[in-house]
Residue frames relative to the residue before (quaternion, step in Angstrom):
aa qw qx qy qz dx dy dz
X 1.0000 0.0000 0.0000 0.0000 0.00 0.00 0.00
X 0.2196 -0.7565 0.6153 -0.0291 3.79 -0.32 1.65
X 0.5977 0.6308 -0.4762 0.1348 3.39 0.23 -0.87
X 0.1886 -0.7806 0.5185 0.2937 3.21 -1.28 0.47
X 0.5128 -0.6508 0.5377 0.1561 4.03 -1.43 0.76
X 0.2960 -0.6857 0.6395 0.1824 3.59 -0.52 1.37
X 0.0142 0.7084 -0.7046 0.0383 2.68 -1.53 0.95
X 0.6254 -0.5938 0.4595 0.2123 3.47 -1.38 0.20
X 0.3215 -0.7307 0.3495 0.4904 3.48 -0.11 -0.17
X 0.6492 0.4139 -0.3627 0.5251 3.35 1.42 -0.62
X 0.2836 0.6988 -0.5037 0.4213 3.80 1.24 0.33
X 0.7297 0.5689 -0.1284 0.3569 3.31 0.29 -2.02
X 0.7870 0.4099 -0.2099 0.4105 3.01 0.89 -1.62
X 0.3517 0.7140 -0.3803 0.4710 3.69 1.79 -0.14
X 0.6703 0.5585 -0.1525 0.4642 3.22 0.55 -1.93
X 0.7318 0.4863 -0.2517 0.4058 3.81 0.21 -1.63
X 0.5765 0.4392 -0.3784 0.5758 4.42 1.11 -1.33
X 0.5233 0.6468 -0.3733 0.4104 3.90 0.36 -0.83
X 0.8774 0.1897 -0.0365 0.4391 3.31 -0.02 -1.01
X 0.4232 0.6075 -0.4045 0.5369 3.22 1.60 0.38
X 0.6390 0.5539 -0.1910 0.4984 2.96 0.74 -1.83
X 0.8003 0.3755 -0.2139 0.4158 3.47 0.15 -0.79
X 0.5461 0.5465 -0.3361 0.5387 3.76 1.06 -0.50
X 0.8124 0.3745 -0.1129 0.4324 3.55 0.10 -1.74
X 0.7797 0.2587 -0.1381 0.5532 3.86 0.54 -0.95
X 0.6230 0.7179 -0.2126 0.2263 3.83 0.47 -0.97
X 0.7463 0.3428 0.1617 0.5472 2.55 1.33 -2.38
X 0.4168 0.5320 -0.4033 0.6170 3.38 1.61 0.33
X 0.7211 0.4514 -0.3973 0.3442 3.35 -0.21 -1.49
X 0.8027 0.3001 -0.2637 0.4428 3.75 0.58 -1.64
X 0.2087 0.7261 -0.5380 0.3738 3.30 1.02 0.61
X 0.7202 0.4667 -0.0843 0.5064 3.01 0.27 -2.25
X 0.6435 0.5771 -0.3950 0.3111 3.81 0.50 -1.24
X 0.6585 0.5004 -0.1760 0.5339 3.40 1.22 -1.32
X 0.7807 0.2553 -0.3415 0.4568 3.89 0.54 -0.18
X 0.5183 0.4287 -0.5552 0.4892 3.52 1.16 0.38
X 0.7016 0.4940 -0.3883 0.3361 3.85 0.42 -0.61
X 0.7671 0.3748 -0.3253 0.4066 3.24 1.14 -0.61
X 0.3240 0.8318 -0.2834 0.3506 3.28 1.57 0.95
X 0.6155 0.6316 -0.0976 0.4612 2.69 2.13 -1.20
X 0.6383 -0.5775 0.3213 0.3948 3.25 1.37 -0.84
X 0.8580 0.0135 -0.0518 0.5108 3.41 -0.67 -0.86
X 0.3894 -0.7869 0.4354 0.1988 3.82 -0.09 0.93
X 0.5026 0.7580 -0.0979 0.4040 3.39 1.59 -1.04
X 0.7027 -0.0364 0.0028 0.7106 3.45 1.31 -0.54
X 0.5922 0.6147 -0.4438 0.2729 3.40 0.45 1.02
X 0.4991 -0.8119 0.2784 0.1194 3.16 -0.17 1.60
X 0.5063 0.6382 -0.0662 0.5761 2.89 1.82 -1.43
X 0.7643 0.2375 -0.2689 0.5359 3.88 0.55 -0.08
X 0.6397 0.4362 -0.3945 0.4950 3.38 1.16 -0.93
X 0.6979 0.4299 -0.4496 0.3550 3.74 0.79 -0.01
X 0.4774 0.6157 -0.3418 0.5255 3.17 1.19 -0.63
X 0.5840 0.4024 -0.3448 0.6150 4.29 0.12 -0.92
X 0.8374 0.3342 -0.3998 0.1647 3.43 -0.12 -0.53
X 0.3668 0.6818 -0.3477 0.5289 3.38 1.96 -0.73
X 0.8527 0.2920 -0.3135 0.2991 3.07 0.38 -1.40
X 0.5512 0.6349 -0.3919 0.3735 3.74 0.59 0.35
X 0.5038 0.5871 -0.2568 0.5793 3.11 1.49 -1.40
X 0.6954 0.4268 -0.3504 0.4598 4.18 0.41 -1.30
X 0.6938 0.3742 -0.3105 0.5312 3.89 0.55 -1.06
X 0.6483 0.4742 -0.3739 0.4637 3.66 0.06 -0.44
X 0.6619 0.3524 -0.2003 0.6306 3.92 0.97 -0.25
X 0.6458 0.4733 -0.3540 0.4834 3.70 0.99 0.11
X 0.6415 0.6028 -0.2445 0.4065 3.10 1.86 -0.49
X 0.6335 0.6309 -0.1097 0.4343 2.76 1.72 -1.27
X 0.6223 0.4092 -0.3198 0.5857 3.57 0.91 -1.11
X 0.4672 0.4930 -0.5871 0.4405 4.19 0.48 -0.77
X 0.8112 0.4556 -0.3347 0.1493 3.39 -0.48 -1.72
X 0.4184 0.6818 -0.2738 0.5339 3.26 1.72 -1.50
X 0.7719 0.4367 -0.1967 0.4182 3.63 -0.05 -1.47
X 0.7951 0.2997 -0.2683 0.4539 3.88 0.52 -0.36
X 0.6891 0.4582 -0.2715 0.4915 3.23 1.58 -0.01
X 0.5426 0.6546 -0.3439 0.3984 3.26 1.62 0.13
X 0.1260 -0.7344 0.6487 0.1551 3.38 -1.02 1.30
X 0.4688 -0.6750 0.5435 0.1711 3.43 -0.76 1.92
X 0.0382 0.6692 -0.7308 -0.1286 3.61 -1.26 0.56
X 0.1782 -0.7125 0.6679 0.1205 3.74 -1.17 0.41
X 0.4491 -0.7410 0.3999 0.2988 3.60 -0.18 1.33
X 0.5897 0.5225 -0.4212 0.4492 3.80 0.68 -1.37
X 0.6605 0.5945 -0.3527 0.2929 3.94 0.46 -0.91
X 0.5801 0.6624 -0.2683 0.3908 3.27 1.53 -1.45
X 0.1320 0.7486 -0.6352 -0.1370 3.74 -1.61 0.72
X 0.0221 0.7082 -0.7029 0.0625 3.90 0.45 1.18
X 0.4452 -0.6756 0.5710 0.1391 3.73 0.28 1.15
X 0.8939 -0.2277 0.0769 0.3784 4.00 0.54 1.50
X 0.5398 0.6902 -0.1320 0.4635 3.22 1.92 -0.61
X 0.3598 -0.8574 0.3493 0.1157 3.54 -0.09 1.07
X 0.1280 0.8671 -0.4620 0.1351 3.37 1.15 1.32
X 0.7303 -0.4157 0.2479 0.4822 3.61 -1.20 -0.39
X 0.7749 0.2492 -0.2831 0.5072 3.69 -1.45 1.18
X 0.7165 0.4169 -0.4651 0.3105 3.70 1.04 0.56
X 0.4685 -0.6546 0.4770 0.3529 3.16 -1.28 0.34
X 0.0712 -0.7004 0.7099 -0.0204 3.62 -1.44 1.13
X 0.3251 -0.5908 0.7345 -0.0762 2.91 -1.23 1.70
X 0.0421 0.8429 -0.5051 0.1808 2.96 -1.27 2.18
X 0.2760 -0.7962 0.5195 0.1411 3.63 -0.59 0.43
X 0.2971 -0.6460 0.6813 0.1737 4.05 -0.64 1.01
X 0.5562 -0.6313 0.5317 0.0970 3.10 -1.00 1.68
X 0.5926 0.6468 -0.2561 0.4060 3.53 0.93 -1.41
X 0.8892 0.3500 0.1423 0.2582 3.19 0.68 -1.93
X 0.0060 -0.8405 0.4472 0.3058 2.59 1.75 -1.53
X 0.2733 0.7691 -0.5313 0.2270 3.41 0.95 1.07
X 0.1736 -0.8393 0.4722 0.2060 4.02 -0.21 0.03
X 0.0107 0.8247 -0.5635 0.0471 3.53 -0.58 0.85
X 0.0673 -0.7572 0.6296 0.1603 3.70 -0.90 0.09
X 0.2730 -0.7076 0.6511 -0.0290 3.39 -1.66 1.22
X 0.1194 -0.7278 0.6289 0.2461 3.35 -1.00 0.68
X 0.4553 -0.5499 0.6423 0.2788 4.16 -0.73 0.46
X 0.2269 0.7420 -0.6215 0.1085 3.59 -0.68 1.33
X 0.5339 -0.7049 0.2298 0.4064 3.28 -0.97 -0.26
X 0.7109 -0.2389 0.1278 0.6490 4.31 -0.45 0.22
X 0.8700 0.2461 -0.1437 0.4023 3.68 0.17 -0.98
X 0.6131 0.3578 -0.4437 0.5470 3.30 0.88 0.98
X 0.8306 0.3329 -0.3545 0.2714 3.83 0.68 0.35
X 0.3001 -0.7610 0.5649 -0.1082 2.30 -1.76 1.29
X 0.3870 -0.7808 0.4567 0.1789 3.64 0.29 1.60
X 0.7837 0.3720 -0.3118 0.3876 4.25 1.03 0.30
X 0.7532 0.1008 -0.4417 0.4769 2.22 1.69 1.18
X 0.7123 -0.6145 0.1111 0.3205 2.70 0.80 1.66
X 0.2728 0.6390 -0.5263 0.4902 3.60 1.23 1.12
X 0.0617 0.7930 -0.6061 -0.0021 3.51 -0.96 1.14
X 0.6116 -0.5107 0.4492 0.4042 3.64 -1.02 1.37
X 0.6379 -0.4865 0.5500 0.2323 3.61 -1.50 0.88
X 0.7187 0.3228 -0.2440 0.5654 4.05 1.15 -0.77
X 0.4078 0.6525 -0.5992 0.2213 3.24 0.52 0.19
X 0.6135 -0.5466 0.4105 0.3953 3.66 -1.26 -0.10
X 0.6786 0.4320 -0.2400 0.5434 3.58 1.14 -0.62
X 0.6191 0.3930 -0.4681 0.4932 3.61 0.92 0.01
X 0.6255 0.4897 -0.3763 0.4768 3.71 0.68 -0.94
X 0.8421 0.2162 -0.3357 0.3627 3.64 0.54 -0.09
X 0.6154 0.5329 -0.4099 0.4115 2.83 1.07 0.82
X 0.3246 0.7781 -0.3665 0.3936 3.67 1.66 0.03
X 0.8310 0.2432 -0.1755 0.4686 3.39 -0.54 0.73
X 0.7376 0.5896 -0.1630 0.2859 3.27 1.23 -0.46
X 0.1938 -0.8868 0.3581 0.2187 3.74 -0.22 0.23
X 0.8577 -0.2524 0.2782 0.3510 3.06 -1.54 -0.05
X 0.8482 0.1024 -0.1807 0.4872 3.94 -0.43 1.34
X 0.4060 0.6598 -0.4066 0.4843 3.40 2.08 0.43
X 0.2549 -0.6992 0.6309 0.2192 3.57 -1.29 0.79
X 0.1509 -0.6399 0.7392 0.1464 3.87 -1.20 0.78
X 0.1812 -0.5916 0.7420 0.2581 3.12 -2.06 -0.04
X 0.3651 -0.6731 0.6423 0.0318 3.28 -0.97 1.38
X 0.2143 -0.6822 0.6422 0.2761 4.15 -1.09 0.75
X 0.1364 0.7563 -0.6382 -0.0445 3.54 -0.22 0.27
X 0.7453 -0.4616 0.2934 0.3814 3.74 -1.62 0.74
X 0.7731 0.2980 -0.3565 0.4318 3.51 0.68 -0.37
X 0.6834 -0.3838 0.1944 0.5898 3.75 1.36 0.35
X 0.8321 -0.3168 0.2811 0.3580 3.10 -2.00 0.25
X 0.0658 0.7680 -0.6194 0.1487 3.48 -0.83 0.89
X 0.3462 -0.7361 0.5816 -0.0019 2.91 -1.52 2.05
X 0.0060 -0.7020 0.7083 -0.0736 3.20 -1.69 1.06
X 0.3746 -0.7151 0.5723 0.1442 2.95 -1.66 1.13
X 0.1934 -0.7887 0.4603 0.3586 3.68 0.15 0.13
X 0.4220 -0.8366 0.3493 -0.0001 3.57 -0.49 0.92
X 0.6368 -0.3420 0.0951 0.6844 2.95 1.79 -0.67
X 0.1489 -0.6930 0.6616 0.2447 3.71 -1.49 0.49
X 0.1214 -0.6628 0.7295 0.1173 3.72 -1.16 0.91
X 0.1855 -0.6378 0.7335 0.1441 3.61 -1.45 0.07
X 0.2153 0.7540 -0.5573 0.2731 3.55 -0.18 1.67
């Protein structure tokens, strides 16, 4: 498995405290968790280590994961980006519901940096895939769960 994983730069830098956090402070504590439980004695009925053994897989098995993510990530930093107006990954597109004339703005990130409160949508989403490639005063139709849904795209910034 070559592939590489868009990321953000402030994506990455999400990813990078994580796995600090989880190396340096994490993997200590259940360190410790596991040599106070197996302090107690019999290991066999000890709830306290079997919980502790399990954290502590769950922490390394996620230390593994964010590494891989992290060496396979091609970092994009929006300010860097020139798709000369074009709504590619890591910009931000300011939109208006045709329907409504509500206005919203989305930034295009990648799976592990979105977060729909704050208005970061996964690169697969439906409203990012139709909006890729597109520019500034184009209209997409977006499937969303309650049906087809029109946007104008309003502007793309890279920020």
């Amino acid at each position: 498995m070559n592939t590489t994983v868009p990321l953000t730069k402030y994506g990455a830098e999400l990813l990078k405290e994580e796995l600090h956090q989880l190396k340096t402070k994490e993997r200590r504590s259940v360190i410790d968790a596991i040599a106070e439980a197996r302090s107690h004695g019999d290991l066999s009925e000890n709830a306290e280590y079997d919980a502790a053994k399990e954290r502590q897989a769950f922490i390394e098995g996620r230390i593994a994961e964010l590494e891989g993510k992290l060496s396979a990530a091609q970092i994009i930093d929006p300010a860097t980006l020139d798709a000369e107006g074009r709504v590619v990954f890591a910009s931000t597109v300011d939109l208006e519901d045709l329907e409504s004339g509500q206005k919203v703005s989305y930034q295009i990130v990648g799976i592990d940096e979105a977060d729909i409160k704050l208005n970061k949508v996964s690169v697969t989403s439906p409203i990012a895939r139709a909006l890729i490639g597109k520019y500034a005063g184009d209209v997409v139709e977006v499937q969303a769960p309650s049906g087809p849904r029109e946007y104008e795209i309003l502007e793309v910034r890279y920020v």
